[in-house]
FIRO-218347 format. One record per residue: residue in one letter; x, y, z of N, C-alpha, C, O in turn. Coordinates in steps of 0.2 Angstrom, whole numbers, padded with zeros to 4 digits, always signed. Layout:
# residues N
AXYZXYZXYZXYZ...
END
This chain:
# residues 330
X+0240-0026+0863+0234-0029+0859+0231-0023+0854+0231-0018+0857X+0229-0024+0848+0228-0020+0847+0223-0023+0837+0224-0028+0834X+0220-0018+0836+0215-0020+0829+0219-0014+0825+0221-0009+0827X+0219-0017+0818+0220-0010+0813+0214-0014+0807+0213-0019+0803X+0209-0008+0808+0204-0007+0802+0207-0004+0796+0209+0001+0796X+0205-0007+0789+0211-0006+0783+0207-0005+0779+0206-0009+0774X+0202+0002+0778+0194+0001+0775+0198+0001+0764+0203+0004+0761X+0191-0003+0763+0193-0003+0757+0185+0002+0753+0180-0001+0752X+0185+0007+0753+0182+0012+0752+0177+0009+0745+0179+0009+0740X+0170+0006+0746+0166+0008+0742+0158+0010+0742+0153+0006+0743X+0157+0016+0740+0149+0015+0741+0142+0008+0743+0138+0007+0747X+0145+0006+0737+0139-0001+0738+0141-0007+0737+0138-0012+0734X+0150-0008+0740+0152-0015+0743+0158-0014+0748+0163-0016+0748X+0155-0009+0753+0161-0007+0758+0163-0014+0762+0160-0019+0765X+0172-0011+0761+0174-0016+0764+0179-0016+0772+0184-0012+0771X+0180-0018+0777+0188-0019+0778+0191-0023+0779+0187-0028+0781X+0198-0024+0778+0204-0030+0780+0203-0028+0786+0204-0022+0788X+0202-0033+0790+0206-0032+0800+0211-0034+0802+0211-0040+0800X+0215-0033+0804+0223-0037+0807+0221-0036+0815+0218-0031+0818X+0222-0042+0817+0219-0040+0825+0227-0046+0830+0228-0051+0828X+0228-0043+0833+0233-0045+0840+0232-0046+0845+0229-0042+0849X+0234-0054+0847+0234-0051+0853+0239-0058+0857+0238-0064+0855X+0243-0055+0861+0248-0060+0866+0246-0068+0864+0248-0070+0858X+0243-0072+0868+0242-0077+0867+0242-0078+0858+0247-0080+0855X+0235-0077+0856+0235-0082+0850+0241-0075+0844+0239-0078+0839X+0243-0072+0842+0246-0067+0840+0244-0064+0834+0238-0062+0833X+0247-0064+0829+0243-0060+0823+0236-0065+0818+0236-0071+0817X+0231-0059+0818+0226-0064+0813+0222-0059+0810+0219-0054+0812X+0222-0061+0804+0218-0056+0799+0211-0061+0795+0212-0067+0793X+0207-0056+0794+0201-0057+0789+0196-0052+0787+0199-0047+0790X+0191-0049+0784+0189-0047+0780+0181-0043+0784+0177-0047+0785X+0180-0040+0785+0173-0037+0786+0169-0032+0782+0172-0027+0780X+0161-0035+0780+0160-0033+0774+0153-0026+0777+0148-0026+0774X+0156-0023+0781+0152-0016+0784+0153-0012+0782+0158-0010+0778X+0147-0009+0784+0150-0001+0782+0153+0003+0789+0152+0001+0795X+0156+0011+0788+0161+0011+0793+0158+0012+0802+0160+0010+0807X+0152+0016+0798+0149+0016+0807+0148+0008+0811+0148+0006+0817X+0147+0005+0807+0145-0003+0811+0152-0005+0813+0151-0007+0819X+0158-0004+0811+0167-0004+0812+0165-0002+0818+0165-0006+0823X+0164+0005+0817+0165+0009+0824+0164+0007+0829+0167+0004+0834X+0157+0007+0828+0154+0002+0835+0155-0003+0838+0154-0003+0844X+0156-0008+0834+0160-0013+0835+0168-0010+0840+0170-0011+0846X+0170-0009+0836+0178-0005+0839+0177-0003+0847+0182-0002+0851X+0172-0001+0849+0170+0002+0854+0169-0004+0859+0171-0002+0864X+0167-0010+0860+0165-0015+0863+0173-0016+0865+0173-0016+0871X+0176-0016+0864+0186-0017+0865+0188-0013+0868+0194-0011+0867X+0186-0010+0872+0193-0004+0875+0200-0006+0878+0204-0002+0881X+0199-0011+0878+0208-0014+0880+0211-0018+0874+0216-0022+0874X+0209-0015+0868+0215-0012+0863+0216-0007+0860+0211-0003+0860X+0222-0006+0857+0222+0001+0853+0218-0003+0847+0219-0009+0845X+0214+0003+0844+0210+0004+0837+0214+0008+0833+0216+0013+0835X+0216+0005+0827+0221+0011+0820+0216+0009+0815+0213+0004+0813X+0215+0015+0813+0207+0013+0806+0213+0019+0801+0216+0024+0802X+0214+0014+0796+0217+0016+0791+0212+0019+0785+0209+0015+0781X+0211+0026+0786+0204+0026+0780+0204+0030+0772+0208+0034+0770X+0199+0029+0770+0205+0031+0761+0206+0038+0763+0205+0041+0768X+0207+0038+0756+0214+0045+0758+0209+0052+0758+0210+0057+0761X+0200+0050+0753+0197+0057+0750+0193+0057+0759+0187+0058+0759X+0195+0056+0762+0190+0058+0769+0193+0062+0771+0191+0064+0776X+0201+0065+0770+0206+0069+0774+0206+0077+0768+0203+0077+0763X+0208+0081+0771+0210+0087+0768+0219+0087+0770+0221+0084+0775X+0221+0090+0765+0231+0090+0765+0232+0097+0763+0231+0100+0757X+0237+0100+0769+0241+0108+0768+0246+0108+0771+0247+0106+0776X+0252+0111+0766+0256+0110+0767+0261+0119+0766+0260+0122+0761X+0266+0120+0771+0270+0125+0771+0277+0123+0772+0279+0118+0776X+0280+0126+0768+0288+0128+0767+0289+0135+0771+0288+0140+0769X+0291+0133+0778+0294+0137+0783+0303+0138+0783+0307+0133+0784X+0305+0145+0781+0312+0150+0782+0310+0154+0787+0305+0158+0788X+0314+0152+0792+0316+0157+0799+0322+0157+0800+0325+0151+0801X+0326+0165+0799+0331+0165+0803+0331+0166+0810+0328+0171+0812X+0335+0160+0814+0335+0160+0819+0340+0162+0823+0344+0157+0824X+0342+0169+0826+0348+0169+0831+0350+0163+0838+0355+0160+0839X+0345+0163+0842+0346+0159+0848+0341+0151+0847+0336+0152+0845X+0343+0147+0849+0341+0140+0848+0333+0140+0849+0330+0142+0853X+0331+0138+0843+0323+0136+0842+0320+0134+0850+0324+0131+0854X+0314+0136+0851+0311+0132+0858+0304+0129+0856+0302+0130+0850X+0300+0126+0860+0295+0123+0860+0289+0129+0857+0286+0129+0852X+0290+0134+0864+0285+0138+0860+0286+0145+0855+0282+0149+0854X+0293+0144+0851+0293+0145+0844+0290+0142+0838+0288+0145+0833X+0291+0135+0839+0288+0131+0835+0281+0132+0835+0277+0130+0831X+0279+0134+0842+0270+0132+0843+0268+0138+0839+0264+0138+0835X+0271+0144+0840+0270+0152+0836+0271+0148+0828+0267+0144+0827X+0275+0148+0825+0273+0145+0819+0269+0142+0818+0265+0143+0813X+0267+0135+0822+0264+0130+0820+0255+0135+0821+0250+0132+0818X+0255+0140+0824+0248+0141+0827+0248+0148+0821+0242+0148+0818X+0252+0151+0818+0250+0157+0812+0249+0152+0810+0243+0152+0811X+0250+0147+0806+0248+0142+0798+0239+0142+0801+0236+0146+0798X+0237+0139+0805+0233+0136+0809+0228+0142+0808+0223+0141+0805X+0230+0147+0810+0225+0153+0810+0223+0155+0803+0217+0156+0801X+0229+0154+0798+0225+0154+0793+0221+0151+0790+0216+0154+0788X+0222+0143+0790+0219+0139+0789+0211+0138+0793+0207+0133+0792X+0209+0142+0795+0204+0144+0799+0198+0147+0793+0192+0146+0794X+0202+0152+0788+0197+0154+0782+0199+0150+0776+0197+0152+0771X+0202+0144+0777+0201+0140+0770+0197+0134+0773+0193+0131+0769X+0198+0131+0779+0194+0124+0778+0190+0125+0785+0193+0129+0788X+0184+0122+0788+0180+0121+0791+0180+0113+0795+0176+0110+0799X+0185+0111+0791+0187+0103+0797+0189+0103+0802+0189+0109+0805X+0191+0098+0804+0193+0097+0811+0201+0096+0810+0202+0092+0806X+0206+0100+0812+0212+0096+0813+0215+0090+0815+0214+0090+0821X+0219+0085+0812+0219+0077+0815+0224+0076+0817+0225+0072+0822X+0232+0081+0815+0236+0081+0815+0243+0085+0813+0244+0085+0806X+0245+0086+0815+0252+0090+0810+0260+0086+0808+0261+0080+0810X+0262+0088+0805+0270+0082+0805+0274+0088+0800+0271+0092+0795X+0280+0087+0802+0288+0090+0800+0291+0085+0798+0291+0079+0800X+0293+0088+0792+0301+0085+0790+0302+0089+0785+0300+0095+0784X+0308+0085+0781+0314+0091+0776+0317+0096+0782+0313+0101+0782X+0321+0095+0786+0322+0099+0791+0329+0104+0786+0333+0100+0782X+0330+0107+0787+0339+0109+0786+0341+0116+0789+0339+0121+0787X+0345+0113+0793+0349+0122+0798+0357+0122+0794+0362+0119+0793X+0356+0129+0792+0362+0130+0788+0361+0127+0781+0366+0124+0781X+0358+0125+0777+0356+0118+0774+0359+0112+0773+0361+0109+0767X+0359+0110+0780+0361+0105+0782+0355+0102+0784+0351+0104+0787X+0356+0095+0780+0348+0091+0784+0349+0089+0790+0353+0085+0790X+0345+0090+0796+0344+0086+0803+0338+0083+0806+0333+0087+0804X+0336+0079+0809+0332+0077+0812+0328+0079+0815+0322+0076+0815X+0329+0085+0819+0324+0087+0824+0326+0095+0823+0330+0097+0818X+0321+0101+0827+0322+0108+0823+0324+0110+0831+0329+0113+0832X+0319+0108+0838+0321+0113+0842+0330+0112+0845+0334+0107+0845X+0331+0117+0847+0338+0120+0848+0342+0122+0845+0347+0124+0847X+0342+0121+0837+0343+0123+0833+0343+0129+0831+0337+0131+0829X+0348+0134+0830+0349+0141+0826+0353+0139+0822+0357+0134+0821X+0351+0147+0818+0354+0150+0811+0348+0150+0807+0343+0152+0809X+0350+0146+0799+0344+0149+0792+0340+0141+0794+0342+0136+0791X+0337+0140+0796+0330+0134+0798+0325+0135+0791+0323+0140+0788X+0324+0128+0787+0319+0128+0784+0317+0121+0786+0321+0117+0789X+0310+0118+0785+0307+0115+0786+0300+0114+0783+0297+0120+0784X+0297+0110+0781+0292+0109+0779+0286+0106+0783+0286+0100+0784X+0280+0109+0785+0276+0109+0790+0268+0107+0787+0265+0112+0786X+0266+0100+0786+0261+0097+0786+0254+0097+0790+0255+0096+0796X+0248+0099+0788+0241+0097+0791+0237+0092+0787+0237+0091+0781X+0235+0088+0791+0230+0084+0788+0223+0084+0793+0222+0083+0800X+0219+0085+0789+0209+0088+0792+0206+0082+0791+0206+0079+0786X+0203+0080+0794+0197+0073+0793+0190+0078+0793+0188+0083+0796X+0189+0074+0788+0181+0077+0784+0176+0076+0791+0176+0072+0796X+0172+0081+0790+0167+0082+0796+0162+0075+0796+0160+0073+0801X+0161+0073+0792+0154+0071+0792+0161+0061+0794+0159+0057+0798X+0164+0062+0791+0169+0054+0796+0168+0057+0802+0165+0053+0805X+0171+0063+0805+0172+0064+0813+0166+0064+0816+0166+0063+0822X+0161+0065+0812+0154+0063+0815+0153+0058+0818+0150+0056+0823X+0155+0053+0811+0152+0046+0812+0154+0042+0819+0151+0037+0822X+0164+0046+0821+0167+0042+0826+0163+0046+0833+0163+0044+0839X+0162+0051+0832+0159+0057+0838+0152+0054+0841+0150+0055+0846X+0150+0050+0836+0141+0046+0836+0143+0043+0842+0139+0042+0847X+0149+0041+0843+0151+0032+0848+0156+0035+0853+0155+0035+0859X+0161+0038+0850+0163+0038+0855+0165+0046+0859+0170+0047+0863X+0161+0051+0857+0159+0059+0860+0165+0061+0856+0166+0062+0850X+0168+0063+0861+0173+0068+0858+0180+0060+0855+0183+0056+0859X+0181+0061+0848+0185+0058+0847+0194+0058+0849+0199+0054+0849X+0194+0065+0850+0201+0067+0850+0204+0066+0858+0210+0066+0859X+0198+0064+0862+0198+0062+0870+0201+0055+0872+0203+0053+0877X+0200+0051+0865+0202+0043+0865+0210+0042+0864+0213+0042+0859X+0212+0041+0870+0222+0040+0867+0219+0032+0865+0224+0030+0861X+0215+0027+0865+0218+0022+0861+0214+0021+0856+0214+0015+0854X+0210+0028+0850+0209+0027+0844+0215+0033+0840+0217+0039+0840X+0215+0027+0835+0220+0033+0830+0218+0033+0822+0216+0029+0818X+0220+0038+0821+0214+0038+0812+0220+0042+0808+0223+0047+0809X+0221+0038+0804+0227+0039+0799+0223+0037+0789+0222+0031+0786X+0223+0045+0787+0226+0041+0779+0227+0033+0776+0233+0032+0776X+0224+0028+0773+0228+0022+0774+0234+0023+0769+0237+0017+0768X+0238+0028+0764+0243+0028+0762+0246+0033+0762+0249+0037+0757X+0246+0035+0771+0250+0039+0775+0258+0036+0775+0264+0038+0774X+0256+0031+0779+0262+0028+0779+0266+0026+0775+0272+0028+0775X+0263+0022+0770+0266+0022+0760+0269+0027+0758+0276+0027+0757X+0267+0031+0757+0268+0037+0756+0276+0041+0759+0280+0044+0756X+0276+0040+0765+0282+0042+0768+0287+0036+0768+0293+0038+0767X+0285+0029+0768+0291+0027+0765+0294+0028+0759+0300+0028+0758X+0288+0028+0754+0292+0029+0749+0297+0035+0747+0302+0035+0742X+0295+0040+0751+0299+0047+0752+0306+0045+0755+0311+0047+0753X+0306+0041+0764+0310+0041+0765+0316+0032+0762+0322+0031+0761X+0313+0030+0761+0316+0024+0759+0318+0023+0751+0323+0021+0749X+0314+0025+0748+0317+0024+0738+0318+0033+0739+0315+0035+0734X+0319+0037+0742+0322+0043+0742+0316+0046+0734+0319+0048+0729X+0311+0045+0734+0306+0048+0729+0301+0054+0733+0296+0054+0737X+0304+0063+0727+0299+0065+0731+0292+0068+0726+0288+0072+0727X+0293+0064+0720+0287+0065+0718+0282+0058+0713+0284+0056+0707X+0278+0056+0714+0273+0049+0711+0268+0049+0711+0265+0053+0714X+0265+0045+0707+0257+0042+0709+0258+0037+0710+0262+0033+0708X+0253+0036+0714+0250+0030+0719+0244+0028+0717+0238+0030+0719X+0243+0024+0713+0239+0021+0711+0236+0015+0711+0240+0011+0709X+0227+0012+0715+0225+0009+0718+0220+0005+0711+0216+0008+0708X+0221+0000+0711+0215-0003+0706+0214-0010+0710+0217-0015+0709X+0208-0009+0715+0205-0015+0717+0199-0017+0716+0196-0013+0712X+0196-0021+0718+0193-0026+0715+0186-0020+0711+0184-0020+0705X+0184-0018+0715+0179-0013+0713+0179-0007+0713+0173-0004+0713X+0185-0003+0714+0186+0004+0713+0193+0007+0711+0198+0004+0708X+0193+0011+0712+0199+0013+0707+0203+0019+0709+0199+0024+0708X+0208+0021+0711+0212+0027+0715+0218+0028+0714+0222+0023+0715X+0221+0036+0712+0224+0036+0711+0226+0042+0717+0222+0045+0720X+0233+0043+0717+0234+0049+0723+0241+0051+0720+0245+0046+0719X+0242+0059+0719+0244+0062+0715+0251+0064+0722+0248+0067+0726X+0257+0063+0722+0261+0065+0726+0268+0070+0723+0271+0068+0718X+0268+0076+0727+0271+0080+0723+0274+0084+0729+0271+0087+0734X+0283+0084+0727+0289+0090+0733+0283+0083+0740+0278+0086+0743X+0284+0079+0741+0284+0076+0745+0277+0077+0748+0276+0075+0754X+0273+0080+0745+0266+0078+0747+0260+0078+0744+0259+0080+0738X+0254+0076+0747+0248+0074+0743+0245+0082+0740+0244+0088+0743X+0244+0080+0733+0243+0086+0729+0237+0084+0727+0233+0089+0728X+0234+0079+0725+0228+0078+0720+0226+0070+0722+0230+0065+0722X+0220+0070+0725+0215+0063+0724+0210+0061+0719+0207+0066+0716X+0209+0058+0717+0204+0056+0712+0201+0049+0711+0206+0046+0712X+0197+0047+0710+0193+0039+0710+0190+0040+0703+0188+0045+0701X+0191+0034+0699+0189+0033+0694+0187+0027+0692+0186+0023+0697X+0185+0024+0686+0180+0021+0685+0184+0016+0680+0183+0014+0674X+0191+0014+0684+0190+0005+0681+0196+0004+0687+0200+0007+0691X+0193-0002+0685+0194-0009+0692+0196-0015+0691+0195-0017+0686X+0198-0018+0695+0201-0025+0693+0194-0028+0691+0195-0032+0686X+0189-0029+0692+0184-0034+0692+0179-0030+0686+0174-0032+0685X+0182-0024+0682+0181-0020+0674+0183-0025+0670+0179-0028+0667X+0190-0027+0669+0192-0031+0666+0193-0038+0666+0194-0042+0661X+0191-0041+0673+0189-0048+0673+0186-0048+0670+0187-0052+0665X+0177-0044+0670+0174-0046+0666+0174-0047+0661+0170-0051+0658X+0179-0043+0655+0178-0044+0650+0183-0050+0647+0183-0051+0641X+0187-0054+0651+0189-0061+0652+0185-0066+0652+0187-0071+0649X+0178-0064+0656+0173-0069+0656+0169-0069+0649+0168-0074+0645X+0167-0063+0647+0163-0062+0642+0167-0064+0636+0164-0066+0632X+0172-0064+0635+0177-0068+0631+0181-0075+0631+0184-0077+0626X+0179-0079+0636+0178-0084+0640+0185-0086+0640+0186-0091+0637X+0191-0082+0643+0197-0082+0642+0198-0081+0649+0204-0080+0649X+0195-0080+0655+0198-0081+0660+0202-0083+0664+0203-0080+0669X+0206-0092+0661+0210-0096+0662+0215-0094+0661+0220-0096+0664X+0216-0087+0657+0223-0083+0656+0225-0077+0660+0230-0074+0658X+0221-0077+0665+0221-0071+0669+0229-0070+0671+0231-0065+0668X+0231-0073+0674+0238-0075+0678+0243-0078+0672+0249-0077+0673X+0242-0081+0667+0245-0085+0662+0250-0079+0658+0247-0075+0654X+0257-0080+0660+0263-0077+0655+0263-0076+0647+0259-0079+0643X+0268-0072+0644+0266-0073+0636+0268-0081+0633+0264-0083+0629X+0273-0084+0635+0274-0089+0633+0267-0094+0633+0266-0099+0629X+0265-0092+0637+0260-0098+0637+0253-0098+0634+0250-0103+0633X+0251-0091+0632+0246-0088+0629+0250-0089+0622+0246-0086+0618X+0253-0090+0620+0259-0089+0614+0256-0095+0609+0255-0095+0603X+0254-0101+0613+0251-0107+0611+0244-0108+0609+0241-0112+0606X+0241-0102+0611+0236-0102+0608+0234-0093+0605+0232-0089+0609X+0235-0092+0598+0233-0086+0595+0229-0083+0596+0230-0077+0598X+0220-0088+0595+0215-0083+0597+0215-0082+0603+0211-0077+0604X+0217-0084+0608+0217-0082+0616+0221-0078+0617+0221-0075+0622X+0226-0076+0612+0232-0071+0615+0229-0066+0613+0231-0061+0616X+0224-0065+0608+0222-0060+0602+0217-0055+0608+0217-0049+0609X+0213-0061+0611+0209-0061+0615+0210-0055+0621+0208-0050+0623X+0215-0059+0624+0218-0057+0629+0223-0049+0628+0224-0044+0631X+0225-0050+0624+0229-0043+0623+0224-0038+0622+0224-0033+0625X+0220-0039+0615+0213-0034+0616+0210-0032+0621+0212-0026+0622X+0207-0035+0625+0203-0034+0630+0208-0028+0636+0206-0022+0638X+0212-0031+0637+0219-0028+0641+0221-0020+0636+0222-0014+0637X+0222-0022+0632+0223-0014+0627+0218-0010+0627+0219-0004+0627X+0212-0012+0626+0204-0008+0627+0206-0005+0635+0207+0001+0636X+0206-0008+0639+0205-0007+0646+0210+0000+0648+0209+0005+0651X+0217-0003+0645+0224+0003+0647+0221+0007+0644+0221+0013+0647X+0220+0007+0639+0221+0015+0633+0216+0017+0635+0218+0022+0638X+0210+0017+0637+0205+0021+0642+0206+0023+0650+0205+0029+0653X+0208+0018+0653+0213+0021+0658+0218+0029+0659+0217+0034+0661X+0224+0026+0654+0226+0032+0653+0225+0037+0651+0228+0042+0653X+0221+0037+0645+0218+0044+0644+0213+0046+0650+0214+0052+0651X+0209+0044+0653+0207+0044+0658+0212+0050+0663+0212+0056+0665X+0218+0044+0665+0224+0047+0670+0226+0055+0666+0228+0059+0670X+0225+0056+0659+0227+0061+0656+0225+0067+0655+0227+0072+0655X+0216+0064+0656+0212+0072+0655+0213+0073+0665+0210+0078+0666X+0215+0071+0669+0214+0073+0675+0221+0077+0677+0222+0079+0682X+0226+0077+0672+0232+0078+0670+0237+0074+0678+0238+0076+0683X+0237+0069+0677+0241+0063+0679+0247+0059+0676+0250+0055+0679X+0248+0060+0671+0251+0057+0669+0259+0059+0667+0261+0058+0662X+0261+0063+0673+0265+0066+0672+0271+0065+0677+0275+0069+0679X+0271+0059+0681+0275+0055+0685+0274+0047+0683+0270+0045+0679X+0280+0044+0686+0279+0038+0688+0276+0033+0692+0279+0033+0697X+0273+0031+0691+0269+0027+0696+0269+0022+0699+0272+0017+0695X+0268+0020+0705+0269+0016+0711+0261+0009+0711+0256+0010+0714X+0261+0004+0708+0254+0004+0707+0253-0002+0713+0257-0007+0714X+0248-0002+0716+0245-0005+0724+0239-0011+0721+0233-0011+0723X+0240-0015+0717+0233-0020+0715+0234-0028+0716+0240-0029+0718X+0231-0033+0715+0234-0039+0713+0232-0038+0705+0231-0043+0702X+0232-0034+0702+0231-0035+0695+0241-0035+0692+0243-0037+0686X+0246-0033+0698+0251-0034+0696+0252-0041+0697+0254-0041+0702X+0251-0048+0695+0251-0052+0693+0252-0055+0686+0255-0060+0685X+0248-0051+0681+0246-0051+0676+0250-0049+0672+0249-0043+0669X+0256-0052+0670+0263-0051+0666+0258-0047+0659+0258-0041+0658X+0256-0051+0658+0255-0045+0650+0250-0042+0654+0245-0045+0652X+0246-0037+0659+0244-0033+0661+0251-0026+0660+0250-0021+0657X+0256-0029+0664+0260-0025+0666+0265-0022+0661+0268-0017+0661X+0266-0028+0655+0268-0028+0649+0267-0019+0645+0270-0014+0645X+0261-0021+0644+0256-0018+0640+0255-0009+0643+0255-0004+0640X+0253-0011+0650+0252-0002+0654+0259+0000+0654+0259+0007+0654X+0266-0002+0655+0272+0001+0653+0272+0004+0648+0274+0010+0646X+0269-0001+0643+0271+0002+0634+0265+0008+0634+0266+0014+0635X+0260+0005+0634+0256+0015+0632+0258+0020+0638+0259+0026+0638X+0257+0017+0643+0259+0024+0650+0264+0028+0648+0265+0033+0649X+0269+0024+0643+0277+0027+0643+0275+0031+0638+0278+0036+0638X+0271+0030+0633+0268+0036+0628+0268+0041+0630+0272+0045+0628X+0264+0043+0634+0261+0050+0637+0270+0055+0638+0271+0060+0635X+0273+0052+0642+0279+0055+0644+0284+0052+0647+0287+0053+0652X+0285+0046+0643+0290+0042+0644+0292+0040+0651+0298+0037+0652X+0286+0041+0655+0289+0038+0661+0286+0030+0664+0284+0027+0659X+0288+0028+0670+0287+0021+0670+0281+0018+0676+0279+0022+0680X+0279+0013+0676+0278+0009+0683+0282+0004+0685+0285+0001+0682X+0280+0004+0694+0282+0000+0698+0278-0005+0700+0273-0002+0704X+0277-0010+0701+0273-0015+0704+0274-0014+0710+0279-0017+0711X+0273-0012+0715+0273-0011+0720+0269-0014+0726+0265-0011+0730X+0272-0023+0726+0270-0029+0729+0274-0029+0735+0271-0031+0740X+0280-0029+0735+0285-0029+0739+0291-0026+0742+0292-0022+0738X+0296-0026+0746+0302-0023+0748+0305-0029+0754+0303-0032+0758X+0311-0028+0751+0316-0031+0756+0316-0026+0761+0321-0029+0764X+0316-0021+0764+0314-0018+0769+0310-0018+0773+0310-0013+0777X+0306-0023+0772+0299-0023+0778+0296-0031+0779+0296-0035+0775X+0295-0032+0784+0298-0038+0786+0289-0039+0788+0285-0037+0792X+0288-0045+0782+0281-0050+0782+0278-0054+0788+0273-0058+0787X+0280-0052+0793+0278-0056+0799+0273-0063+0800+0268-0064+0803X+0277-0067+0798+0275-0072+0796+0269-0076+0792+0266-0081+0793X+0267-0070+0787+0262-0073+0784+0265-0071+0777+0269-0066+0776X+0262-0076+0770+0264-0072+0763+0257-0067+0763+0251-0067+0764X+0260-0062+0759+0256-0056+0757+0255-0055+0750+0259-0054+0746X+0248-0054+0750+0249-0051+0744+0249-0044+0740+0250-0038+0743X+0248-0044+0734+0250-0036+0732+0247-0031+0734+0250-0025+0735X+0239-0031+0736+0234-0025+0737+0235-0026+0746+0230-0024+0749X+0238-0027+0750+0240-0028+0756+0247-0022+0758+0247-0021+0764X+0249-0020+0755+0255-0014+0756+0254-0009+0761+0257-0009+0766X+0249-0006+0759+0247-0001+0765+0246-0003+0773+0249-0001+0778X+0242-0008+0773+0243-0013+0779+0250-0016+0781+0252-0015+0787X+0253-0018+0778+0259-0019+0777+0264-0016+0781+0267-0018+0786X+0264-0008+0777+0270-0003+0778+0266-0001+0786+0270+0001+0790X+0261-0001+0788+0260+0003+0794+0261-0003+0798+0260-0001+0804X+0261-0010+0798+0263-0017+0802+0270-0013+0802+0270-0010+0808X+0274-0013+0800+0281-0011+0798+0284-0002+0803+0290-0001+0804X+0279+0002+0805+0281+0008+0808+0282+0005+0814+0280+0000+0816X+0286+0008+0818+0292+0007+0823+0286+0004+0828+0285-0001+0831X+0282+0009+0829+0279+0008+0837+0275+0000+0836+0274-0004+0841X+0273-0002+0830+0268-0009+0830+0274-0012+0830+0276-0013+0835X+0279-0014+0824+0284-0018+0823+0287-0021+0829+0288-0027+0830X+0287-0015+0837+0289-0015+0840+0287-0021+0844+0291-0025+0847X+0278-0022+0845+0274-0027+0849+0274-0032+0845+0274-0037+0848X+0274-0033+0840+0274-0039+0833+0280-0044+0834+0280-0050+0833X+0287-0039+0838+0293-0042+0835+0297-0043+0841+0301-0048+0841X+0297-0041+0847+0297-0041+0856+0295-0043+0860+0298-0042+0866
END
């Protein structure tokens, strides 16, 4: 049994999606409109589930090393812990957070890529990941439940940690942006050699451009293809305006933040809106000729019996990691 809180990050309309489990009645999701410490404590009333709080990505701190060691006799445990504890020590004068966890991968002995590093000798490279949770989040779980790191059944993850590594190991992509345009905020996550490089929140949103739908009383066409706006001029006029004000401020936006120099993975229901998508291909593709993905779905991950929609992925992909899939699917 278990809850995964799915926060949709905003000052003054915080949200979460909940997916909540359990044996008899089995999966069920809905919507809660708190802020994160009320989650908590809440969360704290259940101790006979696991809690996963998926949380945006700016509450986390990300370092990352590119580890060469020649090794003559087979790696051990506490080799890896000497490596893993020098990074550690440095990282002791660059940040003041809490460590939440470490993670490996790009393994290659000889360069040959493998799986796992211990027992392994010869030329070892591997790339060795930290992620920090912001003090004042570690606070807010510390309020409820003391020492956080004491609770084996809370887990606090990134919400496009997950995403992020499939998209790494499944569409074999090691560098993109991830970009979030919901209902009321706007997010982008800059990924680069297979890790997070740049966060940033900006200022347009799905409910930026509805408005100016409303204000043009052209609403009706939100969802409506070209064909069908095709039948009426001034609505197309209307709607492609509105939509071209919106992109070309966007992307220069993504420009001066110097963003626009990957492909992008875009996470919204605004992927819906055929001449939405139309339209941000042709100017995005200005900048440096590169492209977007709607990034609604994969035949790789398996919907558990409900339809999902587009801004639902992150949820999604972490429904999809081995250990849930496991209880979901058995």
């Amino acid at each position: 049994m278990f809850y995964l809180w799915h926060e949709a990050y905003d000052k003054n309309h915080p949200k979460f999606s909940v997916v909540k489990f359990q044996d008899k009645l089995g999966l069920q999701q809905y919507d809660r409109y708190e802020k994160l410490d009320k989650i908590i404590a809440d969360s704290l009333e259940y101790q006979n589930y696991d809690h996963y709080f998926l949380l945006d990505d700016s509450r986390f701190h990300y370092f990352r090393f590119d580890i060469f060691e020649e090794v003559n006799e087979p790696l051990k445990i506490v080799d890896l812990d000497r490596i893993v504890n020098e990074r550690l020590d440095h990282l002791k004068s660059v940040t003041k957070e809490e460590l939440l966890f470490p993670s490996i991968d790009n393994i290659y002995v000889d360069w040959e890529p493998k799986k796992f590093l211990i027992w392994e000798k010869g030329q070892i490279f591997f790339r060795l990941y930290f992620i920090y949770i912001n003090r004042n989040t570690l606070l807010e779980f510390n309020k409820y439940y003391g020492n956080i790191f004491n609770q084996e059944n809370v887990h606090i993850r990134p919400e496009s940690f997950k995403t992020v590594s499939f998209l790494k190991k499944k569409l074999e992509r090691d560098s993109f942006l991830l970009l979030y345009i919901k209902d009321n905020s706007c997010k982008v996550i800059s990924v680069e050699d297979w890790f997070y490089k740049q966060i940033e929140h900006i200022n347009f949103w799905v409910n930026y451009l509805m408005q100016m739908y409303k204000d043009n009383q052209i609403v009706k066409y939100w969802y409506k293809g070209t064909e069908e706006i095709d039948q009426n001029p001034l609505a197309k006029n209307l709607v492609l305006e509105s939509i071209h004000f919106y992109i070309d401020y966007l992307c220069k936006w993504l420009d001066d933040l110097n963003l626009t120099d990957k492909d992008i993975f875009l996470i919204s229901s605004i992927v819906k809106n055929g001449n939405f998508m139309e339209e941000f291909n042709k100017v995005y593709a200005w900048f440096h000729n590169k492209y977007i993905v709607p990034f609604h779905h994969s035949d790789q991950l398996e919907l558990f019996w409900k339809h999902r929609s587009p801004e639902e992925m992150d949820t999604l992909v972490f429904l999809n990691s081995w250990r849930i899939r496991k209880i979901l699917m058995w």
